[in-house]
C-alpha positions as CSV (number, residue, x, y, z in Angstrom):
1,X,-10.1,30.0,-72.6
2,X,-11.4,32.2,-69.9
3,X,-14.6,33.5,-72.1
4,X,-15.0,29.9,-73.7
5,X,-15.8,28.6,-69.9
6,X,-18.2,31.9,-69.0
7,X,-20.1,31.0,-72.4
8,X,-20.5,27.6,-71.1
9,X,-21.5,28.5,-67.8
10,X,-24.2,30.7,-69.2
11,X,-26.0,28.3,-71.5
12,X,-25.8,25.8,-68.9
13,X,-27.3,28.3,-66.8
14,X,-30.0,29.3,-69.1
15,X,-30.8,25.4,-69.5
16,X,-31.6,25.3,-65.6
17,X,-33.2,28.5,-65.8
18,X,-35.7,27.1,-68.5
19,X,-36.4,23.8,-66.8
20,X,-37.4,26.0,-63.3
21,X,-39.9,28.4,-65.6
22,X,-41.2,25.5,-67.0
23,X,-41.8,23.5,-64.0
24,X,-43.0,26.4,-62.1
25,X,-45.9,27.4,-64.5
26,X,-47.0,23.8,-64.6
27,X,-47.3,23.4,-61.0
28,X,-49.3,26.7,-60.8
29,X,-51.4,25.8,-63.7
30,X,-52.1,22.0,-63.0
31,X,-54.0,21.3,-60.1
32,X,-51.8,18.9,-57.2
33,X,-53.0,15.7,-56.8
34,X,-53.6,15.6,-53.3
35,X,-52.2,12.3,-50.9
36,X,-56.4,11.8,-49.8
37,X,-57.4,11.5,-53.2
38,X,-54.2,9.3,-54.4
39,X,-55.1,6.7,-50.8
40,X,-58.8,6.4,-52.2
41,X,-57.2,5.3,-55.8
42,X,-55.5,2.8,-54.0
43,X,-58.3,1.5,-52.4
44,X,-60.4,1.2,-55.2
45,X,-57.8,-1.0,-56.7
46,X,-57.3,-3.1,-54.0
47,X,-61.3,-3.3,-53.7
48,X,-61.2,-4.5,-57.4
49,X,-58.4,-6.6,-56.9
50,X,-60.3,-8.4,-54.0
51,X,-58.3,-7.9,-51.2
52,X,-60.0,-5.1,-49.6
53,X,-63.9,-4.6,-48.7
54,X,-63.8,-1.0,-48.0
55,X,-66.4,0.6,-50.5
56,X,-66.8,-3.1,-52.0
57,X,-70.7,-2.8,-51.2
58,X,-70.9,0.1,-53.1
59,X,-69.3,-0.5,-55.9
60,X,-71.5,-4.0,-56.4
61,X,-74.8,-2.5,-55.4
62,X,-76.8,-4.4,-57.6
63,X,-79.4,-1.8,-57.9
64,X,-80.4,-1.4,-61.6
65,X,-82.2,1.4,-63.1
66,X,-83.8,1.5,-66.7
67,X,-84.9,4.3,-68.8
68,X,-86.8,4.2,-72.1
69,X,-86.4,6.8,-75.2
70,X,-89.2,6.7,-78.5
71,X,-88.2,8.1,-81.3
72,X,-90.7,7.6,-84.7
73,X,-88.6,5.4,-87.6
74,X,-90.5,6.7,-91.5
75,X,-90.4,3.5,-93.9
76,X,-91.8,3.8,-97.4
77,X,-95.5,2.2,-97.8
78,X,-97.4,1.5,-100.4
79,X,-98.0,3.5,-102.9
80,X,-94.9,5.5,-101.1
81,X,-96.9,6.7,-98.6
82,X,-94.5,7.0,-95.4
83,X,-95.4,4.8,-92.2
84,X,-94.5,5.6,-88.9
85,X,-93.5,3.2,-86.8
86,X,-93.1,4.2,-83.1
87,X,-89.6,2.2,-81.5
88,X,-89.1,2.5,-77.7
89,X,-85.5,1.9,-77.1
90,X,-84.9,0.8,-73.3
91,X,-81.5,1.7,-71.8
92,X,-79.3,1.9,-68.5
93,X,-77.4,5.3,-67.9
94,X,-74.7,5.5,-65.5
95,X,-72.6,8.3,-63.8
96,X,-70.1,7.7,-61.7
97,X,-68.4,11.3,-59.7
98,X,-65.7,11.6,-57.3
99,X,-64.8,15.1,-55.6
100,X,-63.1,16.3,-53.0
101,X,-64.3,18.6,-50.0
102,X,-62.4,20.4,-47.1
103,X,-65.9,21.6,-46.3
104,X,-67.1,18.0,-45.8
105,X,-70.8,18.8,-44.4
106,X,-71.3,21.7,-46.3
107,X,-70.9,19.9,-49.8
108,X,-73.1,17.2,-48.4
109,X,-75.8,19.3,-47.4
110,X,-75.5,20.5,-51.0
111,X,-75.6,17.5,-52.1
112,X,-78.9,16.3,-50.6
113,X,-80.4,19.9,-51.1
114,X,-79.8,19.0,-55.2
115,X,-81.4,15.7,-55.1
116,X,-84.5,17.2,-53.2
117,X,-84.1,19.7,-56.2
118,X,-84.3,17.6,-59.2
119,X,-86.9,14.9,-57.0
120,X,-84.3,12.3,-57.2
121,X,-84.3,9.3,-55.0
122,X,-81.3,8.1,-53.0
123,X,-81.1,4.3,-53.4
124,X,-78.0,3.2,-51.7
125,X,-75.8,5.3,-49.3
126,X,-72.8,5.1,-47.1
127,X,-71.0,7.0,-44.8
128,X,-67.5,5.6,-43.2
129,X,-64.4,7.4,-41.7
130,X,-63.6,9.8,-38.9
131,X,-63.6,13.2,-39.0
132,X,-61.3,14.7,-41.2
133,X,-61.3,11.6,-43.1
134,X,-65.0,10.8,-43.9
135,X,-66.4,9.5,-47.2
136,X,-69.7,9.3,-48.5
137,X,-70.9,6.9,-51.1
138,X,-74.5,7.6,-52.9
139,X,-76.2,5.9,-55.7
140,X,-79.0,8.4,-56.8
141,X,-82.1,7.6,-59.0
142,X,-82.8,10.7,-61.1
143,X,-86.2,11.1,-63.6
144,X,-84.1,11.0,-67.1
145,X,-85.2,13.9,-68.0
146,X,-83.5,15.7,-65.3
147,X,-80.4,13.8,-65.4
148,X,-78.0,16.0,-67.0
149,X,-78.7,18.5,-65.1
150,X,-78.3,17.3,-62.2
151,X,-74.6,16.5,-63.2
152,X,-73.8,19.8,-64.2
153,X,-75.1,20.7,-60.3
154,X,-73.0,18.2,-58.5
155,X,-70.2,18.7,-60.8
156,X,-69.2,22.4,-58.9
157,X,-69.6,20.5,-55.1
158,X,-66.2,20.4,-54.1
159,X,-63.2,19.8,-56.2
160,X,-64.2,17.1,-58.8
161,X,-61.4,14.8,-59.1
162,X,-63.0,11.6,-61.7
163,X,-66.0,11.5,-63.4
164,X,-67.7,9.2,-66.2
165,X,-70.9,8.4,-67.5
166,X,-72.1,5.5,-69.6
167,X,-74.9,4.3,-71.5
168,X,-75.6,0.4,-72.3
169,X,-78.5,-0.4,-74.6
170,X,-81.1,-2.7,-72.6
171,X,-83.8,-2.9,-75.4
172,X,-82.6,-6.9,-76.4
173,X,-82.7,-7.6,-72.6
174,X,-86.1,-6.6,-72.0
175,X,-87.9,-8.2,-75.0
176,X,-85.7,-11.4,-74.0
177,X,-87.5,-11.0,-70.5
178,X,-91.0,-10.1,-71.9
179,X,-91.0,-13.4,-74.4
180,X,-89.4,-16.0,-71.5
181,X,-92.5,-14.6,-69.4
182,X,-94.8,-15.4,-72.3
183,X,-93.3,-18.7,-72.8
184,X,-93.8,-19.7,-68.8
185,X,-97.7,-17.9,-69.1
186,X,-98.7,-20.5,-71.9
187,X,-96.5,-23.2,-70.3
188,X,-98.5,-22.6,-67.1
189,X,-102.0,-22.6,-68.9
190,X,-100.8,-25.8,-70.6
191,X,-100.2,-27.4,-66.9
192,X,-103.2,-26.0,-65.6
193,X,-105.3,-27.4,-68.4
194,X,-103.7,-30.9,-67.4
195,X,-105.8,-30.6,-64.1
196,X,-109.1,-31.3,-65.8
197,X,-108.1,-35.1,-66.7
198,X,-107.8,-37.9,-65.0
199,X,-105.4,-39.3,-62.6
200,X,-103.7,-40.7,-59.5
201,X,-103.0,-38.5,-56.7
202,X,-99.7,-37.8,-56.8
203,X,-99.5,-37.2,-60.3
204,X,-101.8,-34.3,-59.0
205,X,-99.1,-33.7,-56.7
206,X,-96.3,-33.4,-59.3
207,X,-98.8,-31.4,-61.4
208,X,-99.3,-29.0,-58.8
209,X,-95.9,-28.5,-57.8
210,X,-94.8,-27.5,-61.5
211,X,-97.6,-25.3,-61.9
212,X,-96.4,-23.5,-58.4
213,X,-92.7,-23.7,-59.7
214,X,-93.5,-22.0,-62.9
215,X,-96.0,-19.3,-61.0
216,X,-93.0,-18.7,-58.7
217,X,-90.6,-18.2,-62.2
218,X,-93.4,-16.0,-63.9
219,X,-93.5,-13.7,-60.6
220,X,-89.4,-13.2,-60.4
221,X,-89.6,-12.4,-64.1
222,X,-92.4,-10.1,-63.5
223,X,-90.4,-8.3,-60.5
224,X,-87.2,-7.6,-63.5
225,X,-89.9,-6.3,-66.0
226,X,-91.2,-4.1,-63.2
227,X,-87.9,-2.3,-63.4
228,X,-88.8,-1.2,-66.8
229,X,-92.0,0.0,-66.1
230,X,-92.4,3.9,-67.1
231,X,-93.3,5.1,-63.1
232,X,-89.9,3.3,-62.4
233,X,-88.0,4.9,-65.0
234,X,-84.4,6.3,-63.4
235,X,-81.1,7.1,-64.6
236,X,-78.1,6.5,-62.1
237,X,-75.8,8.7,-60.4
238,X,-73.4,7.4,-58.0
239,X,-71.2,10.0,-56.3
240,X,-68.2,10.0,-53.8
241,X,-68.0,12.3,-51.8
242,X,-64.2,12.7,-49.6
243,X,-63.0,14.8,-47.2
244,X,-59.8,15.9,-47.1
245,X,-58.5,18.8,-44.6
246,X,-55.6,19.3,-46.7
247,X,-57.3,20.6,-49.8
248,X,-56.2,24.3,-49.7
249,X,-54.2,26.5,-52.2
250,X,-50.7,25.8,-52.6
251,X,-48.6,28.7,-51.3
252,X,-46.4,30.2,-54.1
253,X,-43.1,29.1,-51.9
254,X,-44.3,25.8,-52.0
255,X,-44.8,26.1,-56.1
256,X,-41.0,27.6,-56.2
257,X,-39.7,24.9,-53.5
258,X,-41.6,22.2,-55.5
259,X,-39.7,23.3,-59.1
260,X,-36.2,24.4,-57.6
261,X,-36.7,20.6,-56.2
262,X,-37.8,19.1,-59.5
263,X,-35.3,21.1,-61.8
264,X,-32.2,20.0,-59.4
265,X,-33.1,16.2,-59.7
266,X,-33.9,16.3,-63.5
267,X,-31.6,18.7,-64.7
268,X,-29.0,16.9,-62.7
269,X,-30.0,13.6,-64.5
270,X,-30.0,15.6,-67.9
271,X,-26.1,17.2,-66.8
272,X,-25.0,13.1,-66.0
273,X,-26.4,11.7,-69.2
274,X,-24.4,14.2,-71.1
275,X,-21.6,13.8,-69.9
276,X,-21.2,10.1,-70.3
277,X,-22.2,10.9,-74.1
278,X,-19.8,13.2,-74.2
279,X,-16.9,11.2,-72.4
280,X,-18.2,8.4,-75.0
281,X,-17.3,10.2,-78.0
282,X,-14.4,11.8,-76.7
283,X,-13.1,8.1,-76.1
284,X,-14.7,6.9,-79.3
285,X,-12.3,9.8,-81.1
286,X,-9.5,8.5,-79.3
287,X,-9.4,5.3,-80.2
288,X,-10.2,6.2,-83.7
289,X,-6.7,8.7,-83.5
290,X,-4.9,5.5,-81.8
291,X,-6.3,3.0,-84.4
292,X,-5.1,5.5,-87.3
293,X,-1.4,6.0,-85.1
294,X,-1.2,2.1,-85.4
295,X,-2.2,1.8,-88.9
296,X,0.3,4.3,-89.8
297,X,3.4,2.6,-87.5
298,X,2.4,-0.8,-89.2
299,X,2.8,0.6,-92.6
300,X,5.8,2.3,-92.6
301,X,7.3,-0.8,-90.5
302,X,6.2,-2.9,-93.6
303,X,7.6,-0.4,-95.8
304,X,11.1,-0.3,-93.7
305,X,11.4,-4.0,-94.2
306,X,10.8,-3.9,-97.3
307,X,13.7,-2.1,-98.3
């Protein structure tokens, strides 16, 4: 009985044993998700949600930038002779980077030092928070060309906790904008035209005012096509930069105190949950025995009277 409860006692030991290694190489190996980082989250979904306007500026900066890529498209001619026909795609390219700093002013001065690097134009920026608790919030215009690696650059400032990048196809947009332009340039020379005939004066009036109200539609349209103009050609890069004073190593007591802590409260739940199993069969068994004991007693009563 004795070496039945020291066998038990060891493979429950080796269980806990396990669940500490385990734990204890994961902490060391996965990086913690510090409380800084974890408060931002939170504001970004409360931003989203609309309660909160922290950030909320920067995350709707309206700022659009607009990049074009040719590429040559062969279609068979005549006489299959291959054409070339030259398509310029126009597109929107987006990144979007969050790291963490405990060297707050140093990863910004990097920062700036690689957008002076790669020529890149800082559209939109903001800087909130006290020290030791300070963000930064930059939207970056970058030549295309230079766009990637510029990422690669501010990927290795600080300790990068999120980043994405997208691409959206604008080509549709812009020749939308180009033929409602050409539609308002021949509606205006239609208006204008109406000038040379006959009429009371404040039909000239009316006239007038429409030609000035379609002018004034032509020039916003013009101002969006202007965005797609090659000397305005920039892909985006919007970065936020936070400090958090509490981003250092974790010490390897705090690993050990951090897995002795997790394997107690899970192993413990694991322990609980199999002993109720346990206690369930062992009841289910008994009533099975005490269902067969009755089954038996009613028999042989049966039997007994029958005689």
């Amino acid at each position: 009985m004795k070496k039945k409860i020291l066998i038990g006692i060891i493979i429950y030991s080796s269980g806990f044993a396990l669940f500490f290694i385990f734990r204890l190489i994961y902490g060391i190996l996965t990086p913690e998700t510090t409380d800084v980082y974890r408060n931002y989250q939170y504001q970004q979904t409360l931003t989203t949600g609309g309660l909160n306007d922290k950030n909320d500026s920067f995350q709707t900066y309206s700022k659009n930038n607009y990049a074009s890529m040719k590429r040559q498209v062969y279609k068979e001619g005549v006489k299959e002779a291959p054409v070339t026909i030259n398509v310029e795609q126009k597109y929107e390219k987006v990144a979007s980077l969050i790291s963490e700093s405990r060297e707050f002013e140093k990863s910004e001065k990097e920062t700036r030092e690689i957008v002076k690097k790669h020529e890149a134009l800082i559209q939109y920026e903001q800087n909130s928070g006290l020290k030791g608790n300070r963000y930064l919030n930059l939207t970056i215009g970058v030549f295309p060309d230079k766009f990637d690696f510029m990422i690669e650059e501010i990927r290795k400032i600080g300790n990068l906790k999120s980043v994405e990048i997208n691409k959206f196809d604008k080509t549709s947009e812009y020749k939308d904008l180009n033929a409602k332009r050409k539609t308002l340039e021949e509606s205006r020379q239609s208006l204008i035209s109406l000038k040379s005939r006959a009429g009371k004066i404040d039909e000239f009036i009316n006239l007038e005012n429409k030609i000035m109200e379609v002018e004034k539609q032509i020039q916003e349209f013009g101002i969006k096509l202007g965005d797609y103009d090659a000397e305005n050609e920039f892909c985006t890069v919007k970065l936020t930069l936070i400090e958090n004073m509490k981003a250092v190593k974790t010490s390897p007591i705090r690993h050990i105190k951090t897995a002795l802590e997790w394997t107690i409260e899970y192993y413990g739940i694991l322990t609980v949950i199999l002993f109720i199993g346990f206690l369930t069969i062992l009841i289910i068994i008994s009533i099975l025995e005490k269902t067969k004991w009755l089954g038996n007693f009613i028999k042989k009563y049966d039997q007994n009277q029958a005689l």
